[in-house]
N, CA, C and O atoms as a Tripos MOL2 file, in Angstrom:
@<TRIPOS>MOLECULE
protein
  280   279    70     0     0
PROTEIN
NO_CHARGES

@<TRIPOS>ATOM
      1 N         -33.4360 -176.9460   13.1870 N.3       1 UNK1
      2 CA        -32.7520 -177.1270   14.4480 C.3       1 UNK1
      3 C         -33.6290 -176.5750   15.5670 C.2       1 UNK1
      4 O         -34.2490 -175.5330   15.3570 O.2       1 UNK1
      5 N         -33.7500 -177.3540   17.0320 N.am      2 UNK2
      6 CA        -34.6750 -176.8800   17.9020 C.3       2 UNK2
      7 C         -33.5870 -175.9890   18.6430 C.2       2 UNK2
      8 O         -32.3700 -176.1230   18.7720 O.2       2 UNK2
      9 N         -34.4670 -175.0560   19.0690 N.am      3 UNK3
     10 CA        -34.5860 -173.3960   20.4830 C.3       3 UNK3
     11 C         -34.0510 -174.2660   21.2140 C.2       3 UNK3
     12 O         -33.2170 -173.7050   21.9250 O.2       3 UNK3
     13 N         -34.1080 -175.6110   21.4580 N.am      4 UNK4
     14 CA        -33.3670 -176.1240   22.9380 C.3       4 UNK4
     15 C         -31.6260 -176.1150   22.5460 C.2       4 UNK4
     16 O         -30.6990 -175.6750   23.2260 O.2       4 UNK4
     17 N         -31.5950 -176.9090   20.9200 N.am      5 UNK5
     18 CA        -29.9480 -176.9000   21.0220 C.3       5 UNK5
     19 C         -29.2790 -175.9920   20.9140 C.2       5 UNK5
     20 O         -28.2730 -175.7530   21.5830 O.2       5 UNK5
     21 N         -29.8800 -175.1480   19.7890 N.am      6 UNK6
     22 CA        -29.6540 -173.4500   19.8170 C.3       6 UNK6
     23 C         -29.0820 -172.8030   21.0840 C.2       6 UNK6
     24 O         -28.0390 -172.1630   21.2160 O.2       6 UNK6
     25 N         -30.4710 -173.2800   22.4130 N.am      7 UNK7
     26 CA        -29.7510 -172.3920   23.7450 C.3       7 UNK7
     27 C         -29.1100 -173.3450   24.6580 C.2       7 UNK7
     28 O         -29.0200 -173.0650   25.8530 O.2       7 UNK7
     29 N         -28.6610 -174.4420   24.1920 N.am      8 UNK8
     30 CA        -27.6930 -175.1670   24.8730 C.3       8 UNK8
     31 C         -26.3400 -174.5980   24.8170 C.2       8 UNK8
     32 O         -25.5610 -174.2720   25.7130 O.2       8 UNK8
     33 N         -26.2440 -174.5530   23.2650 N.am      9 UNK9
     34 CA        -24.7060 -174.1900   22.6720 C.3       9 UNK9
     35 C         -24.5540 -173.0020   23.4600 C.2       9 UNK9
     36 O         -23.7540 -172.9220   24.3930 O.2       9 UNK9
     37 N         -25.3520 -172.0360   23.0750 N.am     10 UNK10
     38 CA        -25.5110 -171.0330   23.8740 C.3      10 UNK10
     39 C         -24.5560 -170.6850   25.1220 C.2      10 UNK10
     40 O         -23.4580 -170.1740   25.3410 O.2      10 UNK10
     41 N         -26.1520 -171.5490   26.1360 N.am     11 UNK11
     42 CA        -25.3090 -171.5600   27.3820 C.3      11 UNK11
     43 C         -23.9380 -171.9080   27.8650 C.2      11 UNK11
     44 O         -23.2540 -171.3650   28.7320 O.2      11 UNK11
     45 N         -23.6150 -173.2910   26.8440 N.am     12 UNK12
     46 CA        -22.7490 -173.9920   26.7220 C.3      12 UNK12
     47 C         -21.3450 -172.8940   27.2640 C.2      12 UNK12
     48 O         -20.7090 -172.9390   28.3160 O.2      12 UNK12
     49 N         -21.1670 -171.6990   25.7670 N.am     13 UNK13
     50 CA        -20.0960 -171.3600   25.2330 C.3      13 UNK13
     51 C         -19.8550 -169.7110   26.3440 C.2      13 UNK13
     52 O         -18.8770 -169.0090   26.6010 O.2      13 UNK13
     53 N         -21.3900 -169.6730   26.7530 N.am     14 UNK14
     54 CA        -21.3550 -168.5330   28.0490 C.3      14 UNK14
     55 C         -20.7970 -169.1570   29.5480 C.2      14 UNK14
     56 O         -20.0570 -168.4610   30.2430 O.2      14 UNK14
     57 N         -21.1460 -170.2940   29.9090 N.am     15 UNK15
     58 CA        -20.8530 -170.9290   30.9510 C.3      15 UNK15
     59 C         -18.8150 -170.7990   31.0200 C.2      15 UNK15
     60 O         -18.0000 -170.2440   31.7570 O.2      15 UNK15
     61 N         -18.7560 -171.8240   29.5680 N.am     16 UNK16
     62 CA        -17.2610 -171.5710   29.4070 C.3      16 UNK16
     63 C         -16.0710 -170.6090   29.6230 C.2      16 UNK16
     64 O         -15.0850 -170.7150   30.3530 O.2      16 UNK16
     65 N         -16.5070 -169.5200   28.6620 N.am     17 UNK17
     66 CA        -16.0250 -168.3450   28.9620 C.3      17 UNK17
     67 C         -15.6640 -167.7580   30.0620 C.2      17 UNK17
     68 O         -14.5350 -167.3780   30.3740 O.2      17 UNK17
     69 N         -17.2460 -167.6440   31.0170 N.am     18 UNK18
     70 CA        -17.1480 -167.3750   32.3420 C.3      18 UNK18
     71 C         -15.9970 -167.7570   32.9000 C.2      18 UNK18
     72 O         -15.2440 -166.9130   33.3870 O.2      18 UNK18
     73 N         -15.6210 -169.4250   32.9100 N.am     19 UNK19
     74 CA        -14.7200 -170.1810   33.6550 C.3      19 UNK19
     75 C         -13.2620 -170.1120   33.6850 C.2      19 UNK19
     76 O         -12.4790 -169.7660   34.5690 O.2      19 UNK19
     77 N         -13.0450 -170.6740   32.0860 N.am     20 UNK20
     78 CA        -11.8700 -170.4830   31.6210 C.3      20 UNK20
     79 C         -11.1210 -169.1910   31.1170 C.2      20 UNK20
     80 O          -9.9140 -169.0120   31.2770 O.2      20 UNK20
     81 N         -11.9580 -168.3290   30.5020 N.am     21 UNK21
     82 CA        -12.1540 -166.9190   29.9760 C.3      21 UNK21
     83 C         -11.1530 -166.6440   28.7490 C.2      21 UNK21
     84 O         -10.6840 -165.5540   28.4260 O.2      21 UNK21
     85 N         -10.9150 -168.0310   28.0760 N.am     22 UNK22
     86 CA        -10.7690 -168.1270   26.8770 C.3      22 UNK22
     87 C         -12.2210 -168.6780   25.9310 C.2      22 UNK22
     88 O         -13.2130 -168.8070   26.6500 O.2      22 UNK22
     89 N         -12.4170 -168.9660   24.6310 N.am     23 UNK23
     90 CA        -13.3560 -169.6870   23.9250 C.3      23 UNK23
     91 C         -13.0410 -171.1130   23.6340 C.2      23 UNK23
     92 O         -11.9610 -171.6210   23.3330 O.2      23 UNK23
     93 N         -14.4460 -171.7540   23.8180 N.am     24 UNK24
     94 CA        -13.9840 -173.3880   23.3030 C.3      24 UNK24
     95 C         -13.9430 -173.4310   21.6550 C.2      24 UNK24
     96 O         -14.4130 -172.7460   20.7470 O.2      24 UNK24
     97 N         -13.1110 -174.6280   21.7660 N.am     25 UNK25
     98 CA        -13.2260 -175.1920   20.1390 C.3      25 UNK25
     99 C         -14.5360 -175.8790   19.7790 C.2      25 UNK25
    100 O         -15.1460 -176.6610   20.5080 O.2      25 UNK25
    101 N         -14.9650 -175.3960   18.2910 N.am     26 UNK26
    102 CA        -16.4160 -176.1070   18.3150 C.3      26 UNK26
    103 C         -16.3060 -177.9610   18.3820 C.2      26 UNK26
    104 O         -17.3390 -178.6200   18.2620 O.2      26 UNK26
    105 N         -15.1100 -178.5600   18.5580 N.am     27 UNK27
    106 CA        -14.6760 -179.5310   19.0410 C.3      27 UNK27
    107 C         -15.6350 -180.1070   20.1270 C.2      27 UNK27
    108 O         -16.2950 -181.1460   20.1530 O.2      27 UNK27
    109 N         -15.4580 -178.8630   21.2060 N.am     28 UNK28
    110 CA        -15.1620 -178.6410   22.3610 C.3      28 UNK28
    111 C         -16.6700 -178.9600   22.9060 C.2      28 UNK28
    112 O         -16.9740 -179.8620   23.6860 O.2      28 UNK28
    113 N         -17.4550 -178.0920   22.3620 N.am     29 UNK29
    114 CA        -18.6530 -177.8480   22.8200 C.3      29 UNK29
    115 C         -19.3190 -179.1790   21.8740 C.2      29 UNK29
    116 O         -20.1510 -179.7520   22.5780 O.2      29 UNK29
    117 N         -19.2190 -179.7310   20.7160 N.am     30 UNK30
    118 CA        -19.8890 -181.4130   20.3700 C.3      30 UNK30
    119 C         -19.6150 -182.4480   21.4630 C.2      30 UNK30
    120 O         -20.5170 -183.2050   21.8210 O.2      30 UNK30
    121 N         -18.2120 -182.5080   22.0810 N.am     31 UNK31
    122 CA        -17.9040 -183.6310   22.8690 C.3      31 UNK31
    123 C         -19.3570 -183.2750   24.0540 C.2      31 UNK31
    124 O         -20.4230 -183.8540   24.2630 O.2      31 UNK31
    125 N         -18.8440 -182.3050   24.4960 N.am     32 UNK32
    126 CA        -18.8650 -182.0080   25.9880 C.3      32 UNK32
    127 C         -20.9030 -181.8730   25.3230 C.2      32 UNK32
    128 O         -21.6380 -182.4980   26.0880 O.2      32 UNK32
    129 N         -21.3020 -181.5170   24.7010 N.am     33 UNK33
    130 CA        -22.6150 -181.7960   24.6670 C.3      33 UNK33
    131 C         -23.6950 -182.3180   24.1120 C.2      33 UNK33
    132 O         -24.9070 -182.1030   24.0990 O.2      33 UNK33
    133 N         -22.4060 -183.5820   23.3390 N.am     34 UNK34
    134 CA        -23.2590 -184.8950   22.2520 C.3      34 UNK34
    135 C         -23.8150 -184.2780   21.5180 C.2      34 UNK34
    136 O         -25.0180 -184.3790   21.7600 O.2      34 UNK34
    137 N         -23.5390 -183.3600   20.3190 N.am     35 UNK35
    138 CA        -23.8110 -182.7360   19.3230 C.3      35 UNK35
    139 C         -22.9330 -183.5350   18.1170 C.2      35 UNK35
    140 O         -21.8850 -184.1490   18.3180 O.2      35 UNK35
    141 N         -23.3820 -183.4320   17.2640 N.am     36 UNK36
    142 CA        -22.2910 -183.4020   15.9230 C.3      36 UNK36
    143 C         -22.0290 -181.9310   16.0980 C.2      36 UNK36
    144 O         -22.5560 -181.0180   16.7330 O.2      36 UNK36
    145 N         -20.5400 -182.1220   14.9100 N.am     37 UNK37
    146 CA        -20.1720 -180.5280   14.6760 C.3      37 UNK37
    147 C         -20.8320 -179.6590   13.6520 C.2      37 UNK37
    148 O         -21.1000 -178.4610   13.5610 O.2      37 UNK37
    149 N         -20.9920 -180.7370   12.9100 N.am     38 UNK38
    150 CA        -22.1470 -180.1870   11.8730 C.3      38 UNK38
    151 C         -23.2660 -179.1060   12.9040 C.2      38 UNK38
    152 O         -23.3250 -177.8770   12.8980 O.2      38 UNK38
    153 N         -23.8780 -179.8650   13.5380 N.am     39 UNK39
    154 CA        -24.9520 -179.1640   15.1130 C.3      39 UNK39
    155 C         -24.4660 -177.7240   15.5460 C.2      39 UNK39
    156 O         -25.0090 -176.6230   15.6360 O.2      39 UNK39
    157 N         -23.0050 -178.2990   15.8090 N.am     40 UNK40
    158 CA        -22.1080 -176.8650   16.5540 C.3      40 UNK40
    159 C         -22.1550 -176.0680   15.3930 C.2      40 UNK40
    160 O         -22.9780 -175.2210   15.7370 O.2      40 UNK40
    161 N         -21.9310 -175.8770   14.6330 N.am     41 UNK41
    162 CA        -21.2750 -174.9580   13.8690 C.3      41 UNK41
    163 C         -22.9510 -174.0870   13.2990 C.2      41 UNK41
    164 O         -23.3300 -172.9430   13.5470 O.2      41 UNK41
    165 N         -23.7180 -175.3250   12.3860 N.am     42 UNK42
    166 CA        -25.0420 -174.0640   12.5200 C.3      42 UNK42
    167 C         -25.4750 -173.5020   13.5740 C.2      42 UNK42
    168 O         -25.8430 -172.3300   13.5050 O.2      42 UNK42
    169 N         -25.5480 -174.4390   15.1900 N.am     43 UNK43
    170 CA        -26.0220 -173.6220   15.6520 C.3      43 UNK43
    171 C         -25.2010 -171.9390   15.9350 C.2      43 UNK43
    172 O         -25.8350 -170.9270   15.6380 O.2      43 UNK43
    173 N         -23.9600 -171.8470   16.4460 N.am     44 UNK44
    174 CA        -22.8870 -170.8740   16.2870 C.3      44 UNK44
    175 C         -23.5680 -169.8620   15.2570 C.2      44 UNK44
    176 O         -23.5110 -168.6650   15.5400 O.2      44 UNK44
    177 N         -24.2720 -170.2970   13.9660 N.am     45 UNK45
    178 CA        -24.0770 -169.4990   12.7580 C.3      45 UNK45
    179 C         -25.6400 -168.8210   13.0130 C.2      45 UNK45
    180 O         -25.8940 -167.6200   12.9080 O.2      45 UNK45
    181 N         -26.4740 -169.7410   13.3200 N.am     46 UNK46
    182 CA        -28.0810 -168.9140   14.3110 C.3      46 UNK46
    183 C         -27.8100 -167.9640   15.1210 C.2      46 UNK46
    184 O         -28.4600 -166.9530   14.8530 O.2      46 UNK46
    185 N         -27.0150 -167.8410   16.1420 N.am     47 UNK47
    186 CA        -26.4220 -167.4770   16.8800 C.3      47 UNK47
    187 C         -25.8040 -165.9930   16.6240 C.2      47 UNK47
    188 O         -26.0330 -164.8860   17.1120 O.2      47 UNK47
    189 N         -24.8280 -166.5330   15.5330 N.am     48 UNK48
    190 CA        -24.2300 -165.3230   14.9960 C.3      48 UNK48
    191 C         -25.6520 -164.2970   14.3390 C.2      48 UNK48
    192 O         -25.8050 -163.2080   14.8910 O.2      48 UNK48
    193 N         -26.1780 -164.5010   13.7250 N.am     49 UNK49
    194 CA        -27.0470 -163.8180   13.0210 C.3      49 UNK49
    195 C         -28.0920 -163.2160   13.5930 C.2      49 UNK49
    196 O         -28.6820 -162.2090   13.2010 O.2      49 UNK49
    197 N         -28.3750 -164.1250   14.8990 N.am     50 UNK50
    198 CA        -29.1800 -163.4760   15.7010 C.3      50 UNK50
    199 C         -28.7590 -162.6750   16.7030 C.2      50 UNK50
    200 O         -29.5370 -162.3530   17.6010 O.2      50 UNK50
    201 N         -27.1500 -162.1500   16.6660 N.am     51 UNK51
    202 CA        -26.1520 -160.9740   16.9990 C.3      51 UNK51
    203 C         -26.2990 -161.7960   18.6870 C.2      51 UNK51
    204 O         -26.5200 -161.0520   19.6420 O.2      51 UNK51
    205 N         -26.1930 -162.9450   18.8730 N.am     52 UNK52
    206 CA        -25.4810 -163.2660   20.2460 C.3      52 UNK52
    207 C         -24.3210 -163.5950   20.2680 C.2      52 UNK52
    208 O         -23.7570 -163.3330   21.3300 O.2      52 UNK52
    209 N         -23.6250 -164.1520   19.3860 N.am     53 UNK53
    210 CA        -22.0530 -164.7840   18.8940 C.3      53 UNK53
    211 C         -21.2420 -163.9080   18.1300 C.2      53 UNK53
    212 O         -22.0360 -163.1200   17.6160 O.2      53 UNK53
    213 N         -20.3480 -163.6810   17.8560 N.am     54 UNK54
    214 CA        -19.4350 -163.2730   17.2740 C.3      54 UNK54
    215 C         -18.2120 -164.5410   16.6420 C.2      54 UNK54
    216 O         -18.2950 -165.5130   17.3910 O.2      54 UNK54
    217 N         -17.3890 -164.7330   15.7760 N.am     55 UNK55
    218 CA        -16.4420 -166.1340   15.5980 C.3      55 UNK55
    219 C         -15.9590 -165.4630   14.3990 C.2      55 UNK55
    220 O         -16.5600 -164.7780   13.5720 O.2      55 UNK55
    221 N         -14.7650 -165.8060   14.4900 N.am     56 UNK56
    222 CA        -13.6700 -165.4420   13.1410 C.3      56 UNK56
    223 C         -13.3990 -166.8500   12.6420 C.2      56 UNK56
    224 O         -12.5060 -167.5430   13.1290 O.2      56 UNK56
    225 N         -14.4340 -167.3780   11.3580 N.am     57 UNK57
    226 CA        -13.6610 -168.7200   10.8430 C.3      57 UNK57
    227 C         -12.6310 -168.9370   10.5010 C.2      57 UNK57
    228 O         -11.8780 -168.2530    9.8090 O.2      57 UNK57
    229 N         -12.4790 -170.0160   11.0000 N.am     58 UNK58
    230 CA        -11.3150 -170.3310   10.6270 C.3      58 UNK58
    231 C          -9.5370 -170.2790   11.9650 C.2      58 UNK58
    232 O          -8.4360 -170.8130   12.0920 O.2      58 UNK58
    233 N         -10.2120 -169.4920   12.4580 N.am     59 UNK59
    234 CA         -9.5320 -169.1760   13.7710 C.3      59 UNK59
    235 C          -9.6920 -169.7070   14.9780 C.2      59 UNK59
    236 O         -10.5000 -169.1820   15.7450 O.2      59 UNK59
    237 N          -9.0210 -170.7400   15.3330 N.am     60 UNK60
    238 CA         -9.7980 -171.4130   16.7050 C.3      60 UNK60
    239 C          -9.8690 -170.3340   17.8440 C.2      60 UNK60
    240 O          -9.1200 -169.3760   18.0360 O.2      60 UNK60
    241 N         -10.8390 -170.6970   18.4630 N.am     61 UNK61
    242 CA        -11.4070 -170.4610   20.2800 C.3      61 UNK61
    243 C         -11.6580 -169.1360   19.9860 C.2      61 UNK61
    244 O         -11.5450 -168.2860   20.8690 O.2      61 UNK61
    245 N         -12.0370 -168.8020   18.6720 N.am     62 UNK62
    246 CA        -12.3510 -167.1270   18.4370 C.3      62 UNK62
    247 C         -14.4470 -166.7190   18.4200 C.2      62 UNK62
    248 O         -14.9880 -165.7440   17.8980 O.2      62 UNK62
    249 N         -14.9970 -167.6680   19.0430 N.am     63 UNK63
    250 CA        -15.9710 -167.5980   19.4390 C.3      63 UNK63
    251 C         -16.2930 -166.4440   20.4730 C.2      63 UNK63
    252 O         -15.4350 -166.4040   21.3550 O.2      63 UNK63
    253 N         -17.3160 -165.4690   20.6160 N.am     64 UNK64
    254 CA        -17.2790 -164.5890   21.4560 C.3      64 UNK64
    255 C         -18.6650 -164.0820   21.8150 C.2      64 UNK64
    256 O         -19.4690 -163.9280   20.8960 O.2      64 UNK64
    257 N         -19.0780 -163.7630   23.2660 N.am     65 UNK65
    258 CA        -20.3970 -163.1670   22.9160 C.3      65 UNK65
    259 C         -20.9410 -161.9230   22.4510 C.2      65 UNK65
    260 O         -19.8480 -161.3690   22.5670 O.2      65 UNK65
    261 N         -21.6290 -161.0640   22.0550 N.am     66 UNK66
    262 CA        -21.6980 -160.1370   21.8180 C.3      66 UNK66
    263 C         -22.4890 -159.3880   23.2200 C.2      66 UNK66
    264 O         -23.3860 -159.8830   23.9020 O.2      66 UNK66
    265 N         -21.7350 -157.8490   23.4000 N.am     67 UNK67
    266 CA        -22.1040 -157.5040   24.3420 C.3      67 UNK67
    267 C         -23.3070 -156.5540   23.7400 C.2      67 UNK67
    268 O         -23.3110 -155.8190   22.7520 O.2      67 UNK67
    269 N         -24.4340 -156.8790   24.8130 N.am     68 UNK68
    270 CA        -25.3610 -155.9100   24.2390 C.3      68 UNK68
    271 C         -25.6430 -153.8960   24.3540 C.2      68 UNK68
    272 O         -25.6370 -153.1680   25.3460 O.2      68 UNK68
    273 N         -25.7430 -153.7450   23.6710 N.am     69 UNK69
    274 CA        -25.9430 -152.2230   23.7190 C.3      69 UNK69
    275 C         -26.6200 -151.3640   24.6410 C.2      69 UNK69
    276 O         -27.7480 -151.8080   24.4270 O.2      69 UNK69
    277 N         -26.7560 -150.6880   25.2960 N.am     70 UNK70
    278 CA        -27.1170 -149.8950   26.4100 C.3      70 UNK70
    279 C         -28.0830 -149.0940   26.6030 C.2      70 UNK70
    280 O         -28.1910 -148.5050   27.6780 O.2      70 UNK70
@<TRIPOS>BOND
     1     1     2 1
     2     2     3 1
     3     3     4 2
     4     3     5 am
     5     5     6 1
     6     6     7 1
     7     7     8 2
     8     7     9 am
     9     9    10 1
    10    10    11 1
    11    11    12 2
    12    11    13 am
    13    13    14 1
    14    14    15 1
    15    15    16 2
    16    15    17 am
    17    17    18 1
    18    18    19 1
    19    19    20 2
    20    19    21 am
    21    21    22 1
    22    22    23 1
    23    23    24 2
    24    23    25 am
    25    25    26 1
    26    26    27 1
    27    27    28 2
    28    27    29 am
    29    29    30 1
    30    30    31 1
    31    31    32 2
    32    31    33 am
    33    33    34 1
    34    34    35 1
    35    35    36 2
    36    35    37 am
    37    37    38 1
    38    38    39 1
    39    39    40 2
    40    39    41 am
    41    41    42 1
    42    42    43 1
    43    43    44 2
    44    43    45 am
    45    45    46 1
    46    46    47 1
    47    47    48 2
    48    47    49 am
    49    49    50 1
    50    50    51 1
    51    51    52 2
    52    51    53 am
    53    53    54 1
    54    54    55 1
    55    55    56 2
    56    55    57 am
    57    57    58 1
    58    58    59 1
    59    59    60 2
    60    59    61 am
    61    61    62 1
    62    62    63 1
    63    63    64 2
    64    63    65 am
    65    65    66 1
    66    66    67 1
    67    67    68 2
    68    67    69 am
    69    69    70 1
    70    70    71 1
    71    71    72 2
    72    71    73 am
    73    73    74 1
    74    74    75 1
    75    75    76 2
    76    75    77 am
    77    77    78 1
    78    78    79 1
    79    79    80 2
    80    79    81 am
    81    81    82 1
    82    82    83 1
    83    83    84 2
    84    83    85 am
    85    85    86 1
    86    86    87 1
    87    87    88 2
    88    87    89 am
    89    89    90 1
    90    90    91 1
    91    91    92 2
    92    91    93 am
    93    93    94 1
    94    94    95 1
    95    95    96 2
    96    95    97 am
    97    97    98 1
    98    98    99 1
    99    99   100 2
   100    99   101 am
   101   101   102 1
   102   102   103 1
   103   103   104 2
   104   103   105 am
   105   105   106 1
   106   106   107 1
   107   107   108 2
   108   107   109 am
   109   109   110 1
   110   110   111 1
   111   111   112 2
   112   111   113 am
   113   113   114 1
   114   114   115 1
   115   115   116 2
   116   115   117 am
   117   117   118 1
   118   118   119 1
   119   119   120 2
   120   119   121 am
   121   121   122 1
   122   122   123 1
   123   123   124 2
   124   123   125 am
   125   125   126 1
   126   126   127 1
   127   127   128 2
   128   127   129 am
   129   129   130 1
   130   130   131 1
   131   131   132 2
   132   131   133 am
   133   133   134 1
   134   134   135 1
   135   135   136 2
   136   135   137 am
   137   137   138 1
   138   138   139 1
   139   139   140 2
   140   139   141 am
   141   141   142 1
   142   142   143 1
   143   143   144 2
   144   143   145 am
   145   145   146 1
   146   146   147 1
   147   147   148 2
   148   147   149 am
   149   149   150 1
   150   150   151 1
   151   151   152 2
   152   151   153 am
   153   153   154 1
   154   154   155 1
   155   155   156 2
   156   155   157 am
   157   157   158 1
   158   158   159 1
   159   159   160 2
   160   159   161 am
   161   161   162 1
   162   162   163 1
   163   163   164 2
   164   163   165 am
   165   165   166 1
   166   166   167 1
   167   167   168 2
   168   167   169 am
   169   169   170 1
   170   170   171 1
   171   171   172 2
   172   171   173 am
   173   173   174 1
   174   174   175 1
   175   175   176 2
   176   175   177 am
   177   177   178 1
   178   178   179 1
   179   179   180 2
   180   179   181 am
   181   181   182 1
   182   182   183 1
   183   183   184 2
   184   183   185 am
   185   185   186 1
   186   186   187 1
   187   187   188 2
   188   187   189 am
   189   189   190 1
   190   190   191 1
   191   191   192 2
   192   191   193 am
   193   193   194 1
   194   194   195 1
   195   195   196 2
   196   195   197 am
   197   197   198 1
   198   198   199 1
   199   199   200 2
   200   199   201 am
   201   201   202 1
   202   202   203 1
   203   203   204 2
   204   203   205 am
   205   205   206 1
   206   206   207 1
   207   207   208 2
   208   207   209 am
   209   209   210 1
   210   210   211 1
   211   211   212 2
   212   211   213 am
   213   213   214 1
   214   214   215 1
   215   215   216 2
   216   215   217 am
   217   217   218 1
   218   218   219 1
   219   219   220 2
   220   219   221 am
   221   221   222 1
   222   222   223 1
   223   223   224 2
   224   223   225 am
   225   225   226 1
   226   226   227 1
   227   227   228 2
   228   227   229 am
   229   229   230 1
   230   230   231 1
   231   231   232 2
   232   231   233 am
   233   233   234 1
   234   234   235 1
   235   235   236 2
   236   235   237 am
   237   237   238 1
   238   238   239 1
   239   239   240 2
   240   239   241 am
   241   241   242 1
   242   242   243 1
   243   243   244 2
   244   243   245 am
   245   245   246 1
   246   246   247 1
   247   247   248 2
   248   247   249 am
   249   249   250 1
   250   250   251 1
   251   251   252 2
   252   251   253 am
   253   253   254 1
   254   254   255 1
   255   255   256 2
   256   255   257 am
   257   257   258 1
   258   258   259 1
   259   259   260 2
   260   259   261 am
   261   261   262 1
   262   262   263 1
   263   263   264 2
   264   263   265 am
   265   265   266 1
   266   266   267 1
   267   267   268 2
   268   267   269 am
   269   269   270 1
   270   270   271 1
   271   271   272 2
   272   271   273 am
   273   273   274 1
   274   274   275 1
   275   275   276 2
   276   275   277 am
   277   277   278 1
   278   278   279 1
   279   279   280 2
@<TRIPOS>SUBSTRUCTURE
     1 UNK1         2 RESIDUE 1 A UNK
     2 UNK2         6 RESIDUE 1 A UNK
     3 UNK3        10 RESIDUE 1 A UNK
     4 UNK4        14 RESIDUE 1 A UNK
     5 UNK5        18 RESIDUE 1 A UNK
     6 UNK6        22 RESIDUE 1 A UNK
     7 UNK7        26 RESIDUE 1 A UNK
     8 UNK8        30 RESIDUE 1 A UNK
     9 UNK9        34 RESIDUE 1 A UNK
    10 UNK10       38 RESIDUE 1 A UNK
    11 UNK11       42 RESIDUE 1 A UNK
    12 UNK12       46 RESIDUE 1 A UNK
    13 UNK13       50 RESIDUE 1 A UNK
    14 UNK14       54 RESIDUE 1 A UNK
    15 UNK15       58 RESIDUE 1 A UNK
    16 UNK16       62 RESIDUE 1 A UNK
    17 UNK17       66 RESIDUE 1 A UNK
    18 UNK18       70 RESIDUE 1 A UNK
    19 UNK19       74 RESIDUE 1 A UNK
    20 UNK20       78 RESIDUE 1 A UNK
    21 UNK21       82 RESIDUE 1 A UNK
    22 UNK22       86 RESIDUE 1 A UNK
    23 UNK23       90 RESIDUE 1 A UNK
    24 UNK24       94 RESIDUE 1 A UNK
    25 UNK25       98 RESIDUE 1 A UNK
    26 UNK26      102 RESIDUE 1 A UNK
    27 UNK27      106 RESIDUE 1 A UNK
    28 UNK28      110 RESIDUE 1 A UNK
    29 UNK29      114 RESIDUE 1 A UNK
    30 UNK30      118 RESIDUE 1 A UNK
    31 UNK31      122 RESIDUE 1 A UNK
    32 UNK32      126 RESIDUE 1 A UNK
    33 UNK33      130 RESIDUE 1 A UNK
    34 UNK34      134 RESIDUE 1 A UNK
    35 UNK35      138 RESIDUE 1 A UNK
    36 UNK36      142 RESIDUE 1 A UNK
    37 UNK37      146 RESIDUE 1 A UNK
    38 UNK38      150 RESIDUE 1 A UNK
    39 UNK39      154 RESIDUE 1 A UNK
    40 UNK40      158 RESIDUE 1 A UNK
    41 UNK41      162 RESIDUE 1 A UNK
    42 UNK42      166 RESIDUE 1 A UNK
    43 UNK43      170 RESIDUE 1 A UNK
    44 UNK44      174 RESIDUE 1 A UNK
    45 UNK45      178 RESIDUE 1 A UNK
    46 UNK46      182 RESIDUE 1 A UNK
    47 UNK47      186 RESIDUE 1 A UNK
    48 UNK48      190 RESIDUE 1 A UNK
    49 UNK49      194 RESIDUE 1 A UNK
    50 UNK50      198 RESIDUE 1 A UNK
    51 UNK51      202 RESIDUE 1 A UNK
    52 UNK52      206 RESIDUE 1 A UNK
    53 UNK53      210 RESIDUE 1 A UNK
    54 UNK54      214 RESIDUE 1 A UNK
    55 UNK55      218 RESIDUE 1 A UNK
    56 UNK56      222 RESIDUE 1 A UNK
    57 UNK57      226 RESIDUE 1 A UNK
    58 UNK58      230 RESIDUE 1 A UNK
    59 UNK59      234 RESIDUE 1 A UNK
    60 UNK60      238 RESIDUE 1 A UNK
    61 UNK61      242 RESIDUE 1 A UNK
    62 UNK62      246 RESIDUE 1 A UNK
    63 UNK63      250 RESIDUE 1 A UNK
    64 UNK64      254 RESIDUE 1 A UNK
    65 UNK65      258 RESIDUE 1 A UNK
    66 UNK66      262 RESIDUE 1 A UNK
    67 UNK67      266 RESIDUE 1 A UNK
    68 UNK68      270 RESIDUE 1 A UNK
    69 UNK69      274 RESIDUE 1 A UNK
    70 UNK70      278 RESIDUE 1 A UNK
């Protein structure tokens, strides 16, 4: 998977938050950025591992960013 879709989703799910200040459904973020979900979900899981995401499967809109340490 390319660094671009990786920091799309990214931005994607930071932009969101900001707005609405709930989390999207990984639904949410394929429509809105011509991904498969298959796409959404590894990228989410890069994400997670690379401690920018947080997500409780299985739980919708439980996507979150991680705040960084000080």
């Amino acid at each position: 998977m390319s660094e671009q879709t990786i920091d799309t989703v990214y931005k994607y799910v930071r932009e969101y938050l900001k707005k609405y200040r709930w989390s999207p459904t990984f639904k949410e973020i394929a429509d809105d950025c011509k991904f498969s979900l298959h796409t959404v979900k590894s990228a989410v899981e890069i994400l997670r591992a690379r401690g920018k995401l947080e997500w409780t499967p299985g739980v919708q809109r439980s996507i979150m960013l991680v705040k960084r340490k000080s």
